[in-house]
C-alpha positions in Angstrom: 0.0 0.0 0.0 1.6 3.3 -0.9 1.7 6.7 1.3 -1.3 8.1 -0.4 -3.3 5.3 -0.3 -2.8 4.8 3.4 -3.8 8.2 3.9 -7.2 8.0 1.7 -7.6 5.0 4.4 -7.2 6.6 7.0 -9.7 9.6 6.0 -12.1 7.0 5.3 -12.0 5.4 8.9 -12.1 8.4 10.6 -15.3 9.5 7.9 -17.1 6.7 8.8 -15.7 6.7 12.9 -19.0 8.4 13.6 -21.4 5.7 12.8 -19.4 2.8 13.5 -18.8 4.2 17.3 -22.7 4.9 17.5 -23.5 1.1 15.6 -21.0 -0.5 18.4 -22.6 1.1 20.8 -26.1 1.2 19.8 -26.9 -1.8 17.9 -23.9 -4.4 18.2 -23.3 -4.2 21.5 -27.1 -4.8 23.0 -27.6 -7.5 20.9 -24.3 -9.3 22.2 -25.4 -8.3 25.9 -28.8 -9.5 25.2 -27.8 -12.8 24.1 -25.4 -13.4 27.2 -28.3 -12.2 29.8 -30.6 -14.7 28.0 -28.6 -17.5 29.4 -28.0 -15.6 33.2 -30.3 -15.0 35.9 -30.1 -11.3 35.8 -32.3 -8.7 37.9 -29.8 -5.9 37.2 -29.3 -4.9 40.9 -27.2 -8.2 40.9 -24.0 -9.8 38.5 -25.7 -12.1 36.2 -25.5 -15.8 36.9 -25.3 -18.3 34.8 -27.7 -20.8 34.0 -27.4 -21.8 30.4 -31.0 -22.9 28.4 -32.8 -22.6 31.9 -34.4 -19.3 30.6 -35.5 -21.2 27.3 -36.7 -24.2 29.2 -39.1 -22.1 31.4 -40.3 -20.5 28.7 -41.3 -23.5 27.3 -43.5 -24.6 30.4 -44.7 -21.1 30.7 -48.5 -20.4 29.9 -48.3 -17.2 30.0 -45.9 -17.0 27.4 -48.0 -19.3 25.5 -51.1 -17.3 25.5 -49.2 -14.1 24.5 -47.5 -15.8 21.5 -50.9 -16.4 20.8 -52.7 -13.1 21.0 -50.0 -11.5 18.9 -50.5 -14.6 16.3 -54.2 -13.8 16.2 -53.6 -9.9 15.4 -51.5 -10.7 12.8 -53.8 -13.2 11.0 -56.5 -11.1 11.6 -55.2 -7.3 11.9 -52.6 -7.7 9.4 -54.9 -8.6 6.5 -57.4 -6.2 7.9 -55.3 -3.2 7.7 -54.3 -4.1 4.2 -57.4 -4.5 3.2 -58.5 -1.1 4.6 -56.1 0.8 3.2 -55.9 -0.5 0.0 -59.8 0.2 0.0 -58.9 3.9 0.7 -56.4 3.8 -1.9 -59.4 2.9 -4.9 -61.3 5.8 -3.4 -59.3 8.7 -2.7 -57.5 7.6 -6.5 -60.9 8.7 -8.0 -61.4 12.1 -9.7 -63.7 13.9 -6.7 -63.6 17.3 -5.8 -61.8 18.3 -3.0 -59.9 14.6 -2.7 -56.7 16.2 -1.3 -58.7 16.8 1.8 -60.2 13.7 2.2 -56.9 11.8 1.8 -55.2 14.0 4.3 -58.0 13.3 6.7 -57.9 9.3 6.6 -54.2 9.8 6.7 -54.4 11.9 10.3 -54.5 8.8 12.2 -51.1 7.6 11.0 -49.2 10.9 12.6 -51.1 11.1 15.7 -48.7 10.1 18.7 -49.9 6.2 20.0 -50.4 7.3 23.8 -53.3 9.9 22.7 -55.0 7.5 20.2 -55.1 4.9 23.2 -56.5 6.9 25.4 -59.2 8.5 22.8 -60.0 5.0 22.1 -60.5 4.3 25.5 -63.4 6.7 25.5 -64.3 5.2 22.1 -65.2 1.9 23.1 -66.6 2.5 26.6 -69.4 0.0 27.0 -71.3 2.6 29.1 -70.7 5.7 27.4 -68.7 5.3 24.3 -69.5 6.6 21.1 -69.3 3.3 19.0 -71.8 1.3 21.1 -73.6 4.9 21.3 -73.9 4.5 17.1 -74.7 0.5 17.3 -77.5 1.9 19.7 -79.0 4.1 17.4 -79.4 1.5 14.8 -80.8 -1.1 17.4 -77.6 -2.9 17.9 -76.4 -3.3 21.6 -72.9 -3.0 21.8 -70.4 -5.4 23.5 -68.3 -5.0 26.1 -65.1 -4.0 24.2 -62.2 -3.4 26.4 -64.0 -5.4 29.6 -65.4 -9.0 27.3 -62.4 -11.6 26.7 -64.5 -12.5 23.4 -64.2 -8.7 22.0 -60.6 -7.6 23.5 -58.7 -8.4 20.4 -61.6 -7.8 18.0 -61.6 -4.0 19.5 -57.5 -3.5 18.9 -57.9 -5.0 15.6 -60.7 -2.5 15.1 -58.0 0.2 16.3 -55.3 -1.2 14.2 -57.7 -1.2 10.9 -58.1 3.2 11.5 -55.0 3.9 13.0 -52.7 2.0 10.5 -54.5 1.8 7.4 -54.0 5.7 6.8 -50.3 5.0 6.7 -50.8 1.8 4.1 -53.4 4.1 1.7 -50.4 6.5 0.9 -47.6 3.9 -0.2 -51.0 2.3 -2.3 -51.6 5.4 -3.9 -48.2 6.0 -4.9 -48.7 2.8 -6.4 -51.7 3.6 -8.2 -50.5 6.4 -10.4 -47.5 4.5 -11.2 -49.2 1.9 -13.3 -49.4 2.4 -17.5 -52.3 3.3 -18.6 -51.6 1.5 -21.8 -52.4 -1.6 -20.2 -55.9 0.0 -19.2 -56.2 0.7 -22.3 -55.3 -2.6 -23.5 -57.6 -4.2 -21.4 -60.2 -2.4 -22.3 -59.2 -3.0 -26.0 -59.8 -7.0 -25.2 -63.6 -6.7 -23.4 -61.9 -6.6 -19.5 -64.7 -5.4 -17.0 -63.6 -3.0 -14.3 -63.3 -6.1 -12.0 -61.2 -7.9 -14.4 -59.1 -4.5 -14.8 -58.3 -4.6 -11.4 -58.0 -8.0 -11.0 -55.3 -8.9 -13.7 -54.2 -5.5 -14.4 -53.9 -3.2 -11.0 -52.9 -5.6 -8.1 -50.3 -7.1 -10.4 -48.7 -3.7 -11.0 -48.9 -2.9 -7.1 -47.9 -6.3 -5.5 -44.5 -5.2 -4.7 -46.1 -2.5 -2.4 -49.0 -5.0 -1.4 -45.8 -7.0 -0.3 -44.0 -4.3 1.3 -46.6 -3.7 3.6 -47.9 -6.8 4.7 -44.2 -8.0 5.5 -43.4 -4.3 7.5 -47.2 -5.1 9.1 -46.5 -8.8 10.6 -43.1 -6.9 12.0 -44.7 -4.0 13.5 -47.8 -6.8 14.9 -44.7 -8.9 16.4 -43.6 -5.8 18.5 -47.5 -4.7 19.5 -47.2 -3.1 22.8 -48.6 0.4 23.5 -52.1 0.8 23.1 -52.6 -3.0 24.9 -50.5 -1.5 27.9 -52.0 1.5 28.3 -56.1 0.5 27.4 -56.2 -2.8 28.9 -52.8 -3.7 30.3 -52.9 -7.3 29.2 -56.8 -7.9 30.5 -59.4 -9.4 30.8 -58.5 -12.9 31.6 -55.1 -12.4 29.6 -57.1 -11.9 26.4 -54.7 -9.0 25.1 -51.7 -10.2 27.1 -49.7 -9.8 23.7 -45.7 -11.0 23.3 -44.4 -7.4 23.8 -46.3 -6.8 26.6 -45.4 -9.6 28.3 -41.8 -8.8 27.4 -42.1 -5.6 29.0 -43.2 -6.9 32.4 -40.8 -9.5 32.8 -37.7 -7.0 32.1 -39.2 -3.7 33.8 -42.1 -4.9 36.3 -40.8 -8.4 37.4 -36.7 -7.5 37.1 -36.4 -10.6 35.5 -34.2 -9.3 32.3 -32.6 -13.1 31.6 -36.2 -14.4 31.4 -36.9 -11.2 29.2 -33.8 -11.4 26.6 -34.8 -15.0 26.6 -38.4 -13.7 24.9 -36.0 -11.4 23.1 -34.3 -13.6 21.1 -37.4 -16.3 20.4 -39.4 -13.2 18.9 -36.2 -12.3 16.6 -36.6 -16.2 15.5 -40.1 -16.0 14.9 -40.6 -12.7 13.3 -37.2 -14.0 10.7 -39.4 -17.2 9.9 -42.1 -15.1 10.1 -40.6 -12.8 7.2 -38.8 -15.4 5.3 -42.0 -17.1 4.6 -43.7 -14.3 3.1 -40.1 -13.5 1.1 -40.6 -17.2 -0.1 -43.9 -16.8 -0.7 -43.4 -13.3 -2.9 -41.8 -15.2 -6.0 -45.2 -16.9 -6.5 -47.5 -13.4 -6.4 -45.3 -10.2 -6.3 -44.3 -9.0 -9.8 -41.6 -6.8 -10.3 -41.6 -4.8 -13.9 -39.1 -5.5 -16.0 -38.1 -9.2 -14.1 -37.8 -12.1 -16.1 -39.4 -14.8 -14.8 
């Protein structure tokens, strides 16, 4: 290596010094320390102690754990697809020709931008089975309204519900983006051949937008893994455990219970799950997602 090209090396470290202090520090070094606690008992007033796969074993006898791998498996089955579904719903209308549509879209989007604590506690109010406004509007239409927040049967039903407004907002931009990115040659090709409006959307649109149908529903199962805020503050994991999701239950075995080995433990299983989680659907994209312009 010659003089100058030790120097250019040299600028280059100390150019990139910055981030690679903040990524040790920051990123690389949790993840080691989280790994090492999962195999300690550890309840950070005292040195960890070792106890190899104990945390891992527990786990595997624990109920709790069980139920809250569960809860968070039903909202994405359920939420996941729902939000989609919403969104790209919103998408179809707000792409129409109205008057006034920059309104409406920045409306439905609101939801997206408002801070999570506020929307839980609005939403609190919301579905109130004595004084809420949505069993107030089943009411006027002769409909008695559950007991959201207090019924084990409509716990998860009423955060999907709160998923579906506060996330599909967020989904109906990256749609619409989508939207006026597809040729209108092959609308006009379509059309050419006899295709109906269904058929146009069918075989035309969700083709063209399945990269960004696949975009979201992989960043919505990650974001459903790591569920936590609205669950702890509306219903704190009740009734009966019904909404006792995985990063819930995280949460109180690391800051309520002190029991951080136990925690990390939970840590690294939901990495696991959400990477199978994900590679799945990235296995799955090569049979629905089309890219433009890839062979196939």
């Amino acid at each position: 290596m010659t003089r100058q090209q030790r120097a250019n090396l040299v600028k280059g470290l100390l150019f990139i010094s910055p981030w690679a202090i903040g990524f040790a520090a920051f990123t690389a070094y949790p993840i080691a320390a989280s790994l090492y606690y999962s195999l300690t008992d550890y309840n950070i007033f005292e040195a960890p102690y070792w106890v190899g796969s104990q945390n891992y074993r527990d786990l595997a006898s624990d109920k709790v754990f069980w139920i809250s791998l569960g809860n968070t498996l039903y909202m994405i089955l359920l939420g996941v697809p729902a939000t989609l579904l919403a969104g790209l719903g919103l998408a179809f209308l707000l792409n129409l020709p109205i008057r006034g549509i920059s309104l409406y879209r920045t409306l439905f989007y609101l939801p997206s931008i408002l801070p999570e604590v506020s929307v839980a506690i609005l939403w609190l109010w919301l579905l109130n089975s004595q004084y809420g406004l949505v069993n107030a509007l089943l009411a006027l239409i002769g409909i008695q309204g559950p007991g959201w927040l207090v019924d084990p049967a409509w716990a998860k039903p009423a955060f999907i519900l709160l998923s579906v407004w506060g996330g599909s907002g967020a989904s109906m931009i990256i749609y619409l983006a989508a939207l006026k990115d597809v040729p209108i040659q092959l609308y006009e090709a379509a059309e050419l051949d006899g295709a109906s409006p269904l058929q146009k959307t069918w075989y035309v649109t969700l083709p063209m937008i399945s990269p960004v149908i696949f975009f979201n529903l992989t960043l919505g199962i990650i974001g459903m893994f790591q569920y936590f805020t609205p669950a702890f503050i509306m219903t704190d994991g009740g009734p009966e455990w019904s909404t006792e999701f995985y990063g819930l239950y995280l949460y109180r075995n690391a800051f309520r219970y002190l029991k951080m080995g136990y925690a990390s433990a939970m840590a690294w299983i939901l990495f696991i799950v959400t990477l199978l989680a994900t590679l799945v659907v990235f296995k799955s994209s090569a049979r629905w997602v089309y890219y433009h312009g890839e062979l196939k």
